[in-house]
C-alpha positions in Angstrom: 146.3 42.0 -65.1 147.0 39.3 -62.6 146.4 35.9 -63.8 146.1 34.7 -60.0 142.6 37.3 -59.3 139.3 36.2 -59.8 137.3 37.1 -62.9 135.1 40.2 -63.1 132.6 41.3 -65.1 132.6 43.6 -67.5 130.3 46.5 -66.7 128.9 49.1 -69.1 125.9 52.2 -68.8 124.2 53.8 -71.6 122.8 56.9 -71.1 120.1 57.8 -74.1 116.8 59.4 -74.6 113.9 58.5 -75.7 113.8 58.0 -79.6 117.6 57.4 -79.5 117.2 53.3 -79.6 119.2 52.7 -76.4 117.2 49.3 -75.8 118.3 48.0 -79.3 121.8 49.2 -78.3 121.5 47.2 -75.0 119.9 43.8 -76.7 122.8 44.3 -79.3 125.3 44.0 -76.5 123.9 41.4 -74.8 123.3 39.2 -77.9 127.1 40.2 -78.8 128.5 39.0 -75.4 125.9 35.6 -75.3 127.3 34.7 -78.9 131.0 35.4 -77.6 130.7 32.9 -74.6 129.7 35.6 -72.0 126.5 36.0 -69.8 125.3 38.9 -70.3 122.5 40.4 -68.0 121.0 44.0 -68.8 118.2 46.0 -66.6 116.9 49.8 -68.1 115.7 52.7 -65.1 113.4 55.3 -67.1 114.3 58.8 -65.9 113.3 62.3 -67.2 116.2 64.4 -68.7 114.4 68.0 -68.6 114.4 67.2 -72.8 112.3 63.7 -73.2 112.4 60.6 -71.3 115.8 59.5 -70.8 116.6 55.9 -69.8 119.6 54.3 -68.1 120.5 51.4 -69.4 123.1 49.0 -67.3 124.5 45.7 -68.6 127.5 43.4 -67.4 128.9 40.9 -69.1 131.0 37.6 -67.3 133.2 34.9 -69.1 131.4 31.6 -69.1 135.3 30.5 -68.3 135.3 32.3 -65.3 131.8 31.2 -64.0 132.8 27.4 -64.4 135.9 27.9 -62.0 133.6 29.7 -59.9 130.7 27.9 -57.7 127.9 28.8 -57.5 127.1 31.2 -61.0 128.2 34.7 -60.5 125.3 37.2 -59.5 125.2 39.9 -61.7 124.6 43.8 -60.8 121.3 45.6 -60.7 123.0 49.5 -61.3 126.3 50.7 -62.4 128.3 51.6 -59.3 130.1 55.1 -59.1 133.6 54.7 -59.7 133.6 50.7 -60.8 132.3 51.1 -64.6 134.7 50.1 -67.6 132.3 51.6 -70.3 129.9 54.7 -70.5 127.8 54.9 -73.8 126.3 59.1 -73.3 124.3 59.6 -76.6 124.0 63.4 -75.6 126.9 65.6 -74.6 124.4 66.8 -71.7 123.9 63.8 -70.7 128.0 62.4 -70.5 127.9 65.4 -68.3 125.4 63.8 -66.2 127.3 60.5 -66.3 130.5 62.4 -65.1 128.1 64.1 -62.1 127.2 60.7 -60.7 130.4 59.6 -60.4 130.1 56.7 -63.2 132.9 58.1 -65.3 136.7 57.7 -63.4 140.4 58.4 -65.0 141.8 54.8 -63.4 139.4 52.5 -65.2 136.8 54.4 -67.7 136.1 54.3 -71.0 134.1 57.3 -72.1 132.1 56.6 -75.8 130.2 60.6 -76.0 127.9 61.8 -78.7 128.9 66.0 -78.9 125.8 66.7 -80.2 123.2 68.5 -77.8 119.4 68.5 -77.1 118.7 71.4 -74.9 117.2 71.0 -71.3 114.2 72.9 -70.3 116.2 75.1 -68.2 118.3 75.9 -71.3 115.6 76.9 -73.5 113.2 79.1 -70.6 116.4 81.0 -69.6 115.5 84.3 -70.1 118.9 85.0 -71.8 121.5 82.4 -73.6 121.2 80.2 -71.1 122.8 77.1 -73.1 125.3 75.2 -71.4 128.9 75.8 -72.3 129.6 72.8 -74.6 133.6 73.6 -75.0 133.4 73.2 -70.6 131.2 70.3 -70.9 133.4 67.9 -73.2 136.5 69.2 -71.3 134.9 67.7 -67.7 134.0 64.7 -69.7 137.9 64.3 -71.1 139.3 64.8 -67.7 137.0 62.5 -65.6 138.1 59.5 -68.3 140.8 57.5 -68.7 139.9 57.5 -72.5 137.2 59.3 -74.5 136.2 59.0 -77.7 133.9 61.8 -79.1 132.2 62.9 -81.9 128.7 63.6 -82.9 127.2 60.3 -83.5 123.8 62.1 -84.4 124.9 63.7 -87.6 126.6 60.2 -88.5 123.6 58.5 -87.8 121.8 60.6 -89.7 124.3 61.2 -92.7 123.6 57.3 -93.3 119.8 57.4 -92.4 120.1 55.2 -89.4 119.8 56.0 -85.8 122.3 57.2 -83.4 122.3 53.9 -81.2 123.7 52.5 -84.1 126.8 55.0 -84.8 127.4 54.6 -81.4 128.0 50.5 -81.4 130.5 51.0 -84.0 132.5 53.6 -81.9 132.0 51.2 -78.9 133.5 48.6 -81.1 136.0 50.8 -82.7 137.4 51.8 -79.0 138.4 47.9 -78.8 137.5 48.5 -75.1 135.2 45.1 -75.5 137.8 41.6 -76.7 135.4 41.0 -79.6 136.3 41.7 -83.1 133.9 43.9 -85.6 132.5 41.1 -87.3 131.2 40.2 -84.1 129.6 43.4 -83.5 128.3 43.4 -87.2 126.6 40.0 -86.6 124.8 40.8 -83.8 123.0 43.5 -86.2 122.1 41.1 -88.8 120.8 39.1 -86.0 118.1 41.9 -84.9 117.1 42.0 -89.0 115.5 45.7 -88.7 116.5 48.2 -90.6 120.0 46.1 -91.1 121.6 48.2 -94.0 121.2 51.5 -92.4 122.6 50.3 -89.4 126.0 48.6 -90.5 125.7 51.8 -92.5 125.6 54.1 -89.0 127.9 51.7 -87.7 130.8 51.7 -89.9 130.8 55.3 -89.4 130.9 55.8 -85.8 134.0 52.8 -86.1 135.6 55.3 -88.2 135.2 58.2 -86.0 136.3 56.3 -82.9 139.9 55.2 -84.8 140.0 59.1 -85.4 139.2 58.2 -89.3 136.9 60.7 -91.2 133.6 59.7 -91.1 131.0 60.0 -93.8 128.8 63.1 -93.3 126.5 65.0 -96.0 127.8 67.8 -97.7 126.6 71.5 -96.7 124.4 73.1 -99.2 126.4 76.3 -100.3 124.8 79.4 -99.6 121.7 80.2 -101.6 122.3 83.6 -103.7 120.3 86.4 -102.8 117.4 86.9 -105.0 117.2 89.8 -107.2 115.4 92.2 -105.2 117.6 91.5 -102.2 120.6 92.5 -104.2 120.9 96.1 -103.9 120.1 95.6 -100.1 122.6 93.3 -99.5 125.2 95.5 -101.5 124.4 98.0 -99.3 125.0 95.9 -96.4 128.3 94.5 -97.6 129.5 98.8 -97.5 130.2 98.0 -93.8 132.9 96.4 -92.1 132.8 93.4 -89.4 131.2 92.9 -87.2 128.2 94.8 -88.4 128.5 93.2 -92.2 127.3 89.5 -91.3 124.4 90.7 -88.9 123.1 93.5 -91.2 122.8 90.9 -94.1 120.9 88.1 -91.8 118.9 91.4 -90.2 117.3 92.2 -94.0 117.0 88.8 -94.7 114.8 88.6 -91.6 112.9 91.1 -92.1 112.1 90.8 -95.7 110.8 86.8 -94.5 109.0 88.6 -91.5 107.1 91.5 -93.7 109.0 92.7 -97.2 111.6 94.3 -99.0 110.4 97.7 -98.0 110.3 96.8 -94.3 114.3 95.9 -94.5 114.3 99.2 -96.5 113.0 101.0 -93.7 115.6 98.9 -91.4 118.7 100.1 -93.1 117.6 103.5 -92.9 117.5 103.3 -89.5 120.9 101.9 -89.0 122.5 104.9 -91.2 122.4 107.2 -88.6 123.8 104.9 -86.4 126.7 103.8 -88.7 127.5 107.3 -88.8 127.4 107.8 -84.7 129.6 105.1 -84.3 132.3 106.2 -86.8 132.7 109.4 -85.2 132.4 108.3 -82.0 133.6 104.8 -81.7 136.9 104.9 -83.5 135.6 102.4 -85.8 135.5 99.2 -83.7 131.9 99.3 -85.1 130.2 97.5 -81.9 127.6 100.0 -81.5 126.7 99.5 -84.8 126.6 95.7 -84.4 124.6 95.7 -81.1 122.2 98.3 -82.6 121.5 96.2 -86.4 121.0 92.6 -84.1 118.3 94.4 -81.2 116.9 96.5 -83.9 116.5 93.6 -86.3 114.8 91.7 -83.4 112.8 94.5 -82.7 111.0 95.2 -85.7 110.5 91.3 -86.3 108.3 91.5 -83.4 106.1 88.0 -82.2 102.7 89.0 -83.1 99.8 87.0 -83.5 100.1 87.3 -87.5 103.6 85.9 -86.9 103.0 83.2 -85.2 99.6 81.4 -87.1 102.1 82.0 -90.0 105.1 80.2 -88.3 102.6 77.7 -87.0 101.6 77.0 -90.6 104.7 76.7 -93.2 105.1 73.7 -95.1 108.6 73.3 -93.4 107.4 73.2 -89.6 104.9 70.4 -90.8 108.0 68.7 -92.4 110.4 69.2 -89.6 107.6 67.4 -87.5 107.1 64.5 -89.7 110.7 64.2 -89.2 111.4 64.5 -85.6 108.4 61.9 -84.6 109.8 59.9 -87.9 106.7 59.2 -89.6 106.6 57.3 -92.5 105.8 57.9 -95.4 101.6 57.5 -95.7 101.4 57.9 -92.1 99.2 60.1 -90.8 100.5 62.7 -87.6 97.9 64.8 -86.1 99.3 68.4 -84.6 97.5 70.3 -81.8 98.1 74.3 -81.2 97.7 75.2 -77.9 96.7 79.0 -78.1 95.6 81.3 -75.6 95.4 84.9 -76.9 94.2 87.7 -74.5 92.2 90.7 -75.5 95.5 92.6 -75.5 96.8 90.4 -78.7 93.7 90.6 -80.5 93.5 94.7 -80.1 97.1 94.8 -81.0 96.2 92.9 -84.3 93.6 95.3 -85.2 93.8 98.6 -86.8 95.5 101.1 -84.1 92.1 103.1 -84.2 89.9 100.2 -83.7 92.3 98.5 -81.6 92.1 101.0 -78.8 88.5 101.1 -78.9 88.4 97.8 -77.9 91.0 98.2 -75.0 89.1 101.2 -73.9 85.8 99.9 -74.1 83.4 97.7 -71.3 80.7 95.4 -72.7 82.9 94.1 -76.2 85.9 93.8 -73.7 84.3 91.3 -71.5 82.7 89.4 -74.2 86.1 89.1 -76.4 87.8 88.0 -72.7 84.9 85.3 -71.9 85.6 83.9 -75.3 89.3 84.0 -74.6 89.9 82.8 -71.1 90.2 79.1 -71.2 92.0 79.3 -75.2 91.5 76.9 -77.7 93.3 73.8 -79.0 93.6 74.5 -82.6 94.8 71.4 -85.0 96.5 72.7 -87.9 96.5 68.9 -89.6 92.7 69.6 -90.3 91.4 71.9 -92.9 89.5 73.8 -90.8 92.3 74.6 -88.0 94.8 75.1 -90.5 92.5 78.1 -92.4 92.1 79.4 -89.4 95.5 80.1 -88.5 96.0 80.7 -92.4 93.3 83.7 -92.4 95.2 85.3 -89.1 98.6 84.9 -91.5 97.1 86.6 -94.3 96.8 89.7 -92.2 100.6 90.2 -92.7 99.8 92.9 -95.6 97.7 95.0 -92.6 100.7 94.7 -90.1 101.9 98.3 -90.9 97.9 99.7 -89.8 98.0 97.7 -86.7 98.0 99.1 -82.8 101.1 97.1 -81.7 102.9 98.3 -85.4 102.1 101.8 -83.7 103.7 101.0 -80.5 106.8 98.9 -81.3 107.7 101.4 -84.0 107.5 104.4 -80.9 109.8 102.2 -78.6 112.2 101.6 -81.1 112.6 105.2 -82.3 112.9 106.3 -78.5 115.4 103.3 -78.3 117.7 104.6 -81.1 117.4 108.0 -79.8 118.7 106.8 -76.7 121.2 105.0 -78.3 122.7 107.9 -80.2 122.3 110.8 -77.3 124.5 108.7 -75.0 127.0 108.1 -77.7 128.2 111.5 -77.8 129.1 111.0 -74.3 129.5 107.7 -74.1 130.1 105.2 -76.4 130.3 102.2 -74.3 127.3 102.8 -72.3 125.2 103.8 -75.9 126.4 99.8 -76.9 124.8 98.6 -73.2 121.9 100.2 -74.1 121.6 98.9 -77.7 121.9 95.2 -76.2 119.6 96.2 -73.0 116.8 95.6 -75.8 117.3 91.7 -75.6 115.2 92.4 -72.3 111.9 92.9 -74.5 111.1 89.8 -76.0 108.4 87.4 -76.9 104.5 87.8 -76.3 101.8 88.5 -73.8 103.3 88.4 -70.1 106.5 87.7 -71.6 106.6 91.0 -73.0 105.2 92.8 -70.7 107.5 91.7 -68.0 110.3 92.8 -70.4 109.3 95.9 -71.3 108.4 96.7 -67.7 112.4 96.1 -66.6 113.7 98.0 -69.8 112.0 100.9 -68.6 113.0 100.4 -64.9 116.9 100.8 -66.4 115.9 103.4 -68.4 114.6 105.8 -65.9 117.9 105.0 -63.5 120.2 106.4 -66.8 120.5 109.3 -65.1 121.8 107.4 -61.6 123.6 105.1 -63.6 125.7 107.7 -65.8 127.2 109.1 -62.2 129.1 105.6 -61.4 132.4 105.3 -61.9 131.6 103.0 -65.0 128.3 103.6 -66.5 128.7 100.7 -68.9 129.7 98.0 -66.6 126.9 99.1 -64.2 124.2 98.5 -66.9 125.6 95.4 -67.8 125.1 94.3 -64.3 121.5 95.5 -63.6 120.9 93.4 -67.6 122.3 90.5 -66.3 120.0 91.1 -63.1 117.1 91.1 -65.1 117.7 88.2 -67.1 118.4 86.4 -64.2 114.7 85.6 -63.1 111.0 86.1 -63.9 110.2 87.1 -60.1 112.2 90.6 -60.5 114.2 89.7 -56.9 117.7 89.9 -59.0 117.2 93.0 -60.4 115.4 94.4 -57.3 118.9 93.6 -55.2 121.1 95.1 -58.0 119.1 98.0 -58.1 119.4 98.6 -54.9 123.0 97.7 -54.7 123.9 100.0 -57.5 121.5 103.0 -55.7 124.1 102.1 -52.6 126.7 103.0 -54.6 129.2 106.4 -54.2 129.0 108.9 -56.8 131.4 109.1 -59.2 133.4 112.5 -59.1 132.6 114.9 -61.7 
C-alpha cells in the first residue's frame, strides 16, 4: 500500500433474507468499527429474493486518522459500487450468486464470506422438472469472481449451536482477518448488543473456525432407524437386487407403507418382479430399467389425493416444523391457515368409484357440489374444528383402495408397465425413456391433468418415434419439451420438429 495515497474507506455488502438477522449483523459492524476508532455509516435497501424478503445491507467504515488529515469529514457512500467492494457477506449461496451478477464481487480486490447452504427460489421450486440450480456451478462462479472466498454453510453452524446464521457469519468475517480488528473485538461488540449473547459467541466461534479451514462444531446425524418388523421381509426382498435399483426399491416400500400399508408396498414389489426379470434378460444387467421403473412407479402409486393431503396437512411434524421455521417460542401461540380449493373432480375421485361417477355424470348434485366449491375455503388446522376437518378426510385412507381415482391410477400404471415391458424386447433404452416419461404426471387438479394430457400426446407418437434413428434420445427430447413450460409451446415445436424428421431406415 502506498503510504503517500489518501485513505479510503473500507466498504462491505451483506446480502441476507429476511429471518437471517442481517441488521444485527450490520449494527455489529458498525458498533465494531465505532469502538475501533472508525466511522462507520450503514444504509439497508429491502428487495424480494423470489424466496422471502431479502435486504441489502451496505456499510463503510473510515479511520478517524484519516478524516483528521482530511478537511472537511469524508462523505460516506449510499450503495456498494460494482467492482470497488473489499467485503461481501452472502448468507445464501443463491444469493453470492446474485452478488457475483451485479458486479459487487471482483478477483483484484474482493473478499468473498458465502453461506453454501440454499433456500430455493420460486422459479426453482414451480419448475416443472428438477429445476434447482446447479450448486457445484454456483460456488465455482463465486470462487472465480473473488480474490478470496471463504465458504461453508453457516446455517447448519448457526444452527448446530442454536443461534442464528448472522452470527456464524461475523465470526467467518472475523476469522478471514480481512477487517484490522482482533476477535476480541468482534466478541465485544456481541456482548454489547446483550441478546441472545451465549448462543451467539456460540455461532460465532464456529463460523471463526470454519473460515481458518478448522472443523467446526456440527450435530451428529442420527444413524438410520431399523426397519420395523413388518418391514423386514420387504426390505430383504429389496436388498435381492443390485444397484441402482437396491436403494430406491427400499425408500419406494418405505413410501408406500407411510402412504397406505404394508400390503400396498406388497402389491408394489409384485409389480417390479416382472420388470426385474425384463431387464435381466434384456438389459445386460445394468439394471436402469429397473431403477427408472421402481422410482416412477413408486411415485405413481403414492398418488396426491385429497386423503393425502388433509393427512400431510395434519401430522404432528408439519405443525412442529412450522413452529420452527417462524421460531416461536415456547407458549407462543402460531395460527396456520389452509388455503384449499377442491373441484368436483377431487371430491368424485375420493368417493367410491360407483358413486364417484355418478356424481361426475350427473346435473343438479354437480352444480350444487361446484357452487359450494368455487370460491374454496380457508381452513385453519390450529383450531379444533379445522383440524377435524381435515382429520375426518385423513381417516378415509382405509377406503383409498374403493375410490374412483384408486380405479384410474391403478389402469394407467398397469398400461404404463405394459408399455414399459413391450418396448423392452425391442428396445431397451427407449422402454427406460418411457419408465422416466412418467415424471410428466404429477401433482393434483390442473396439474395433473395437464400432465397426463402430454404423457399421452408421447404415447400416441411411439409408433413415429420408434422409426428415428434413435428412439430413446428422441423421447428424451419431446420429455424435456414438456417439462419445459405449462403453455405446451415447447413441446408443440419439438413435436413438430421430431414429425419433420427423416425416417430411419429399416
Amino acid at each position: 500500500m502506498n503510504p503517500s495515497a489518501p485513505p479510503r474507506p473500507i466498504t462491505i455488502a451483506i446480502l441476507a433474507m429476511g429471518g437471517e438477522g442481517g441488521g444485527v449483523l450490520a449494527d455489529w459492524l458498525v458498533d465494531l468499527a465505532e469502538h475501533s476508532g472508525y466511522i462507520a455509516q450503514t444504509t439497508s435497501v429491502p428487495g424480494v429474493a423470489q424466496r422471502t424478503g431479502a435486504t441489502n445491507y451496505y456499510v463503510e467504515l473510515f479511520p478517524k486518522s484519516g478524516s483528521r488529515a482530511n478537511a472537511p469529514m469524508p462523505v460516506l457512500g449510499l450503495t456498494p459500487v460494482p467492482g470497488d467492494v473489499d467485503i461481501v457477506i452472502a448468507s445464501e449461496l443463491m444469493e453470492g450468486g446474485r452478488a457475483v451478477q451485479r458486479g459487487l464481487v471482483t478477483p483484484d480486490k474482493t473478499t468473498f464470506i458465502v453461506s453454501t447452504n440454499r433456500v430455493y427460489a420460486m422459479t426453482e421450486k414451480i419448475a416443472l422438472a428438477d429445476g434447482r440450480a446447479d450448486s457445484t456451478a454456483l460456488l465455482e462462479g463465486c470462487r472465480t469472481a473473488a480474490k478470496r472466498l471463504i465458504a461453508a454453510d453457516m446455517a447448519q453452524l448457526a444452527e448446530a449451536t442454536g443461534s442464528v446464521i448472522s452470527a456464524a457469519l461475523f465470526g467467518a468475517l472475523a476469522g478471514s482477518k480481512a477487517l484490522p480488528m482482533q476477535r476480541t473485538a468482534f466478541e465485544a461488540a456481541i456482548h454489547r448488543g446483550g441478546v441472545g449473547v451465549k448462543a451467539s459467541i456460540a455461532a460465532f466461534g464456529a463460523g471463526f473456525a470454519a473460515a481458518e479451514g478448522e472443523i467446526a462444531p456440527t450435530k451428529a446425524a442420527a444413524p438410520p432407524a431399523a426397519p420395523s418388523s413388518a418391514l423386514s421381509p420387504l426390505m430383504a426382498e429389496a436388498d435381492a437386487y443390485a444397484e441402482p435399483a437396491r436403494g430406491i426399491i427400499r425408500v419406494g416400500i418405505e413410501r408406500l407403507v407411510d402412504y397406505q400399508d404394508i400390503a400396498y408396498a406388497r402389491d408394489y414389489l409384485a409389480r417390479l418382479k416382472p420388470i426385474a426379470e425384463t431387464d435381466k434378460k434384456y438389459g445386460g444387467g445394468s439394471g436402469h430399467l429397473l431403477a427408472e421403473t421402481a422410482r416412477e412407479l413408486a411415485l405413481g402409486m403414492a398418488y396426491e389425493d385429497t386423503v393425502r393431503v388433509a393427512e400431510l396437512k395434519i401430522r404432528p411434524s408439519r405443525f412442529e416444523r412450522v413452529r420452527h421455521e417462524v421460531q416461536a417460542a415456547d407458549g407462543q401461540i402460531v395460527e396456520i391457515a389452509e388455503f384449499l380449493h377442491p373441484r368436483v373432480e377431487e371430491i368424485a375421485d375420493t368417493l367410491p368409484a360407483s358413486l364417484g361417477r355418478r356424481l361426475l355424470n350427473s346435473g343438479f348434485p354437480r352444480r350444487l357440489v361446484e357452487r359450494f366449491t368455487k370460491s374454496g375455503r380457508v381452513v385453519k388446522t390450529s383450531t379444533i374444528r379445522g383440524f377435524l376437518l381435515l382429520y375426518a378426510i385423513a381417516a378415509l385412507k382405509p377406503t383409498r383402495r374403493r375410490s374412483l381415482r384408486f380405479a384410474h391410477e391403478q389402469k394407467f400404471l398397469s398400461e404404463w408397465l405394459r408399455t414399459v415391458a413391450t418396448t423392452a424386447a425391442s428396445d431397451i433404452a427407449l422402454a427406460t425413456e418411457i419408465a422416466t416419461t412418467r415424471t410428466l404426471v404429477k401433482g393434483y387438479s390442473d396439474t395433473h391433468e395437464r400432465g397426463r394430457a402430454r404423457y399421452d400426446t408421447l404415447m400416441q407418437m411411439l409408433p413415429q418415434i420408434m422409426t428415428t434413428a434413435d428412439p430413446a434420445a428422441t423421447l428424451a427430447g419431446l420429455r424435456k419439451a414438456a417439462l419445459a413450460d405449462d403453455t405446451g409451446t415447447a413441446l408443440a415445436a419439438a413435436i413438430k420438429d421430431v414429425r419433420a424428421l427423416p425416417q430411419a431406415a429399416e
